[in-house]
N, C-alpha and C positions, 0 to 999 in steps of 0.2 A: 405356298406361294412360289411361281418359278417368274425367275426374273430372268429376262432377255435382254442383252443389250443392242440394239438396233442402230445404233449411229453412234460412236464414242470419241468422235471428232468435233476439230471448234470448224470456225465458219468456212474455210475451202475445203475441207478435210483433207484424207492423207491418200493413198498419193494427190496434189495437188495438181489442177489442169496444167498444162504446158510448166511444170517443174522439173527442173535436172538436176537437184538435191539427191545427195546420198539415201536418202529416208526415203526420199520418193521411189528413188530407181531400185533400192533392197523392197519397197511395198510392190511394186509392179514384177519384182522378178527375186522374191524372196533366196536366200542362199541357204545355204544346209544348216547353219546352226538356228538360224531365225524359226525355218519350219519346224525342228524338232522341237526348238519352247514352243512352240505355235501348238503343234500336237500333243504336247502334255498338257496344254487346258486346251485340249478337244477342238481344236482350229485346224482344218484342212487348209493351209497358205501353197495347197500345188497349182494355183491359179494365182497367185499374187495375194495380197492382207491387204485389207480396207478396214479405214477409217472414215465413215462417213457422219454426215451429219447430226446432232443427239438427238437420241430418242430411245425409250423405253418402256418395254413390254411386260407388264407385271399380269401374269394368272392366278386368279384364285380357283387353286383344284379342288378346293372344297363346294363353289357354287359355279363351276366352269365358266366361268366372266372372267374377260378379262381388260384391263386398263393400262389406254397407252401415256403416257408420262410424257409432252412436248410432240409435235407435228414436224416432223422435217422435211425442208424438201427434197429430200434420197424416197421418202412413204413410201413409192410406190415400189422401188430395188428395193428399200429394205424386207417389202412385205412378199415379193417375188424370191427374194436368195435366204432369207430365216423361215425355216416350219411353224413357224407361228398365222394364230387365227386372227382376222380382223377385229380388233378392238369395240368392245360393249360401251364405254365411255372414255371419255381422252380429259386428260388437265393441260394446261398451259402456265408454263411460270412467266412469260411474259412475252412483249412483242418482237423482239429479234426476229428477224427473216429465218435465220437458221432454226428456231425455236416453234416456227409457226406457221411458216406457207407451204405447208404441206398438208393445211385442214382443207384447203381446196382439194381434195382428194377424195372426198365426202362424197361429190357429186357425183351423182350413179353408182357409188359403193354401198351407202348406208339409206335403211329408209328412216330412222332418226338416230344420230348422236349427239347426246350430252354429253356438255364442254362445259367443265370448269375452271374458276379463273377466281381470280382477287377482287373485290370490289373495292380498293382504296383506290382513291385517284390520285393520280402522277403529276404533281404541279409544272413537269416539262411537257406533257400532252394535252393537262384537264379531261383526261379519259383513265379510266381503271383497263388493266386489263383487261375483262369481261367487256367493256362497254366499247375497247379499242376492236375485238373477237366483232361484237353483233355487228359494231358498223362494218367492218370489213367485212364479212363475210353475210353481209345481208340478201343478198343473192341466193343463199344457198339453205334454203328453207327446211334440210334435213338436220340442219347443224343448230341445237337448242342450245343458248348459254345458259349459265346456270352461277349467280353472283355466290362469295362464299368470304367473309372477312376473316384477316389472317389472323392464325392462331386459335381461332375456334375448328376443331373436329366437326367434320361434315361424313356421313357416310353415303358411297359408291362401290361398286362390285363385290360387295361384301366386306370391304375393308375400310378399314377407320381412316380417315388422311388428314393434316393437317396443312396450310399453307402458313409458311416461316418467312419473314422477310429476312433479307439478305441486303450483300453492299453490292450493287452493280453500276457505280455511279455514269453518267447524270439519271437514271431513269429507275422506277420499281421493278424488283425482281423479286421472286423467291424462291424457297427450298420446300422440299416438302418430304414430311415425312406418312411412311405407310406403314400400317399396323393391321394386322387378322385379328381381330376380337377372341377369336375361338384356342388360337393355336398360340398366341403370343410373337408368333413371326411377324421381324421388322425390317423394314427397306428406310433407309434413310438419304436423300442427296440434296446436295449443298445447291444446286441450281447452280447460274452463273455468279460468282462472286468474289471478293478480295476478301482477303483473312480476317477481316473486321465485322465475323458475324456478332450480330447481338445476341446478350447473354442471354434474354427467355429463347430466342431460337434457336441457342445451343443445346438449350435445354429440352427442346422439342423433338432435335434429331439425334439427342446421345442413346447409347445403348442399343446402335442397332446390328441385327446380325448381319447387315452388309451396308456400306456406305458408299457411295458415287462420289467423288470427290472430282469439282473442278481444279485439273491440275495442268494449267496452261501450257508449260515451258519449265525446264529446270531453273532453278536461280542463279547460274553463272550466266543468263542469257539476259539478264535483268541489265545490264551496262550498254546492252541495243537500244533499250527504252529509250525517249526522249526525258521521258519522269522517273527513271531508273525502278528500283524498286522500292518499296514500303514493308511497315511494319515486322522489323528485323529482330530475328529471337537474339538470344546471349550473347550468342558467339557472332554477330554482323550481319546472318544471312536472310537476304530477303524472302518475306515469306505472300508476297505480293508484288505479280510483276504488272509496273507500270502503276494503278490504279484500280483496274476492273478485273482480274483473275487472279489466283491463288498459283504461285511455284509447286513445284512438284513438291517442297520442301515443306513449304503452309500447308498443301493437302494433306500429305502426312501426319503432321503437328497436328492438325484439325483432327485427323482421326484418332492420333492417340488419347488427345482431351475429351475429345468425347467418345472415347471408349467405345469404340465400335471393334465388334469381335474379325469384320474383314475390313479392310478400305481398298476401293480401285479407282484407279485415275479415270475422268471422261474428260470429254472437249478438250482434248491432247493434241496439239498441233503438229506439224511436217519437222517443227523448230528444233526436236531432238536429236540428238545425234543417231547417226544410224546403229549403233553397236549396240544404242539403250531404250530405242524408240519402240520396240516391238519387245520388250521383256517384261517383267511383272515386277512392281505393282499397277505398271501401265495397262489399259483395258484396250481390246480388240472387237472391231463388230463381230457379234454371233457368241460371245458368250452367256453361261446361260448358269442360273446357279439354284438352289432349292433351300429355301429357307423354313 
């Protein structure tokens, strides 16, 4: 399994348009210490580090298919600046713009791709995500949805997947977790969400050898909130900023609970400081790992 990360930003991503933030201005014109972490996991930043959009490129090199995890709309740079091949089938964890309009991209690229998606319906839309996919994208007759209820295993590209639900309040989201039948190699990510996963979906994405963790914002950045932070471990710190995403501090916590052998930050905002914005365990587009 080679997993690519193609977008590891939240919704403006990094550098951010018209921003004059530390983060932004070190992402546009990296300095000497940022590049060298940068090239230690294999990131050329002599043109600047981006953080764009999420999304991810999962290969199976056992049946050379591969699955792209979320539609952004960066698709088409991400699929121009990463060596990676157009995607055999795509999942959706749900309908955020950053998360999904980027399946218009279909058109004139693919002669069919299958999309999968959730069929639980969202009592804020009365549409599931699959059924929000068909109608938006009805137009685009290369683009097949494919309903899959969560928590049952569905197989695609070779690999076993499940859809987790998650907390992304007001609307359904999920996590999903990917498994190779053959090899035992596993990808696990949290989708978008606050620290409040439920326990069978914990249970769905532990134990894996890499985890995606949404990890918004550090948790001292939680007192900008209007709702500050939630769900606060021992010692006071939030591990949920706002409502709808996870602290860098929750991500983490989330990965040691569930015991995943690696954890990286995605959907990382501009909001870090610059000294820490580009280090590890935070993720960079173009990383790429082998499971």
């Amino acid at each position: 399994m080679q997993v690519t990360l193609l977008g590891t930003g939240d919704t403006t991503g990094t550098p951010t348009p018209d921003c004059d933030c530390d983060t932004c201005r070190e992402a546009r014109n990296p300095g000497d210490a940022t590049r060298r972490r940068l090239r230690e996991r294999g990131i050329d930043a002599s043109g600047g580090v981006e953080r764009s959009r999420f999304s991810v490129h999962v290969r199976n090199e056992r049946t050379d298919e591969a699955l792209l995890i979320d539609a952004s709309p960066d698709f088409r740079h991400q699929f121009l600046t990463h060596e990676v091949g157009l995607p055999d089938e795509a999942i959706i964890t749900h309908i955020h713009f950053d998360h999904l309009d980027g399946l218009g991209n279909a058109y004139r690229l693919f002669d069919d791709l299958p999309v999968h998606a959730a069929d639980e319906v969202d009592p804020l839309t009365d549409e599931s995500v699959a059924d929000t996919i068909r109608s938006k994208y009805d137009y685009l007759d290369r683009v097949t949805v494919h309903d899959h209820a969560p928590l049952e295993p569905f197989e695609t590209c070779g690999f076993e997947v499940t859809l987790v639900p998650v907390e992304h309040p007001p609307m359904l989201c999920y996590g999903v977790a990917v498994e190779d039948p053959e090899t035992g190699a596993k990808l696990s990510l949290t989708g978008d969400t606050n620290y409040a996963v439920p326990d069978e979906s914990r249970d769905e994405l532990a134990d894996a050898d890499l985890l995606l963790a949404d990890g918004l914002v550090p948790a001292h950045l939680c007192h900008h909130h209007p709702l500050g932070g939630d769900h606060h471990d021992e010692e006071g710190v939030p591990r949920t900023f706002g409502t709808k995403h996870m602290t860098r501090e929750g991500a983490l916590a989330l990965g040691d609970e569930l015991d995943a052998a690696e954890t990286r930050l995605v959907h990382v905002s501009h909001f870090y400081p610059a000294d820490e914005a580009f280090a590890e365990p935070l993720a960079v587009d173009g990383e790429q790992y082998r499971l």
